[in-house]
VOKOL-753209 format. One record per residue (C-alpha): x, y, z. Coordinates in steps of 0.2 Angstrom, whole numbers, plus 5000, padded with zeros to 4 digits. Example, Ala and Ser with C-alpha at 12.3 -4.5 7.8 and 13.67 -1.06 7.14 Angstrom:
! VOKOL-753209
506249785039/506849955036/
! end
This chain:
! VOKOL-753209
557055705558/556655585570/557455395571/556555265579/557355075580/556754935569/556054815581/557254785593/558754775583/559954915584/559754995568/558755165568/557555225554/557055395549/555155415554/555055455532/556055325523/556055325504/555455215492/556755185477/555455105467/554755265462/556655345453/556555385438/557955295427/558855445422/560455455434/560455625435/558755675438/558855525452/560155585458/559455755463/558055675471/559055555483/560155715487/558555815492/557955625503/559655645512/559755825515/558255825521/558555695534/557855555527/559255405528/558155245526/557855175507/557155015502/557054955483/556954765480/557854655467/556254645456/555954825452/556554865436/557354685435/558754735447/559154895438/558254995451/559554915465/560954985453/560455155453/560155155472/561855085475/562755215466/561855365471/561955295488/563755235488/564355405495/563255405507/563555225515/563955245531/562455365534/560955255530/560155115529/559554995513/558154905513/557754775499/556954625496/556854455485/555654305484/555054355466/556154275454/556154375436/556454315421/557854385411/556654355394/555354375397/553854465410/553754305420/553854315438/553954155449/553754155469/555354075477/555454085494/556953915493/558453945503/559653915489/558654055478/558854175493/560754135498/561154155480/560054315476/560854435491/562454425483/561754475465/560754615477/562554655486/563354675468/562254785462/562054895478/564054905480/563954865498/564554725507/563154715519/561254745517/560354815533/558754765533/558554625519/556554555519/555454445511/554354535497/552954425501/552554245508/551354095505/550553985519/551353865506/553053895509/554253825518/554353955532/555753835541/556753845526/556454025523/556954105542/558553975539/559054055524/558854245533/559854165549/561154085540/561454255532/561454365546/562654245555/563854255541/563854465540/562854505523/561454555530/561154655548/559254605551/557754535541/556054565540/554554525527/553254635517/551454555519/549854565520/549354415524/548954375542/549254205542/551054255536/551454375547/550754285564/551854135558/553554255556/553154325570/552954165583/554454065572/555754165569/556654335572/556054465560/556154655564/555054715554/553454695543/553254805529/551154835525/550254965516/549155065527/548455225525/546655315531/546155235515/546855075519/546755025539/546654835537/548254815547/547554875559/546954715565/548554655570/549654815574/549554805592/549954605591/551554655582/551954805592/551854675609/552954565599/554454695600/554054715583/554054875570/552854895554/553554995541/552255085528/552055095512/550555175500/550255285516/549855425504/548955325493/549455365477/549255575479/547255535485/547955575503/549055745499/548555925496/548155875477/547155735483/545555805475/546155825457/546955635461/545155585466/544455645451/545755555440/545655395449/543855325450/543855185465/545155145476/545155005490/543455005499/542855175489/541755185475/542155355464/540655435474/541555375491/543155425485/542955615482/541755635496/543155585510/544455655502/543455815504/542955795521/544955735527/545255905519/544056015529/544755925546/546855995542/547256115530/548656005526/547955815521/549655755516/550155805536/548655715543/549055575532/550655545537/550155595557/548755475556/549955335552/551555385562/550455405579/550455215580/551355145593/552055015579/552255115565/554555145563/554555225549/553355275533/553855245517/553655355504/554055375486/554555535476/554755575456/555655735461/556555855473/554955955476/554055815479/555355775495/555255955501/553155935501/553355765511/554855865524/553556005525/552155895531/552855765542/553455955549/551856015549/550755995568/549255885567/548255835585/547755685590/546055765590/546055795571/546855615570/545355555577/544255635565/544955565549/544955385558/542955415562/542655455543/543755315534/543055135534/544054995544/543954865533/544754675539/545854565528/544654445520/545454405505/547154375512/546854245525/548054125517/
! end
């Protein structure tokens, strides 16, 4: 599989990462799932410190602890979890960050996190106080580079003009194309996005149909919408979950894609399409039928 570096830093990505959120709890059945991510060439995994209340950064750092020196872990803090309770509290503090990555490092088993990022952002924060807190990390070896995940365009333009983030994790899909308002402003930046929801929850993979007719809505589409596109994204490749993840890879800015799995044949589906050829013509024709829509509600 190919590797592509995170922003200018030195650390490669596989062009499918995974997304540990999705692991079911049962070590063993996770297990055989991260063993088909890695044998298939897959060496990027992100979690975060919120899913599952940390227990989801557990797992991942003991299935992963073999492999070690052969990937890279992503994860993320700013959501402060109550132990109690299902409260949840945005702190984007230095002190909170300085002292969450070594709760993230325990439970990962490693002594250094490779890409550690926010897992959101407010116009309201502190953003001085934040990059500080990153820097002061990297300086002192616990993490290799940072990044955020955000949607939010005021955010993102102030990372990227104020400090030295790598990455910026975003959904984006054919069903989801608001980033590309600022894609090629990150991509001049020396900056990578990393994807997720990219197959929008099944809508965008061979079952996309059945998902359709389960699902209703999504995003911009009404139920109507929804069924009618995912039809017509079928009729242009006979594979949808290979256009899906083409569509989104093709961009100059795009490292990596991030994807979940709830099983091993679920990793060999996503391996057979990022496999799978799609043009740049068909490309095209799936960006013609899918709506472009702007951030609107996320300007702070």
């Amino acid at each position: 599989m190919k590797k592509v570096n995170l922003g200018t830093s030195s650390i490669q990505v596989s062009e499918i990462g995974f997304g540990c959120m999705s692991l079911p709890l049962d070590q063993q059945e996770a297990g055989a799932i991260i063993d088909a991510a890695v044998s298939s060439g897959i060496h990027y995994f992100d979690t975060a410190d919120l899913y599952n209340k940390g227990k989801n950064e557990e797992l991942v750092g003991e299935l992963l602890k073999k492999h070690r020196n052969d990937i890279v872990i992503a994860t993320k803090v700013g959501n402060q979890w109550s132990t109690d309770s299902d409260e949840v509290k945005w702190n984007a503090t230095k002190a909170y960050i300085t002292e969450q990555v070594h709760n993230s490092l325990k439970r990962l088993q490693t002594d250094y996190i490779d890409l550690y990022q926010l897992h959101g952002g407010m116009i309201s924060d502190n953003a001085e106080e934040t990059i500080d807190a990153f820097e002061s990390l990297q300086k002192e070896g616990l993490i290799r580079t940072y990044g955020i995940s955000s949607i939010r365009p005021n955010v993102i333009r102030r990372f990227l003009e104020n400090s030295d983030i790598v990455s910026i994790m975003m959904q984006y899909s054919l069903l989801d194309r608001r980033p590309e308002e600022y894609l090629e402003e990150i991509h001049a930046a020396g900056r990578s996005v990393v994807t997720r929801g990219s197959l929008a929850k099944g809508l965008l993979t061979n079952e996309g149909l059945e998902r359709a007719n389960q699902t209703g809505s999504y995003m911009a589409y009404s139920e109507g919408e929804l069924n009618n596109i995912v039809q017509q994204l079928m009729e242009i490749h006979p594979n949808l979950h290979a256009l899906s993840l083409h569509s989104v890879l093709q961009q100059p800015a795009v490292a990596s894609v991030v994807a979940g799995a709830s099983s091993p044949s679920q990793i060999q589906e996503t391996l057979k399409a990022y496999e799978t050829a799609v043009s740049a013509e068909q490309i095209e024709q799936a960006r013609s039928l899918t709506k472009q829509d702007r951030y609107q509600e996320h300007r702070e």
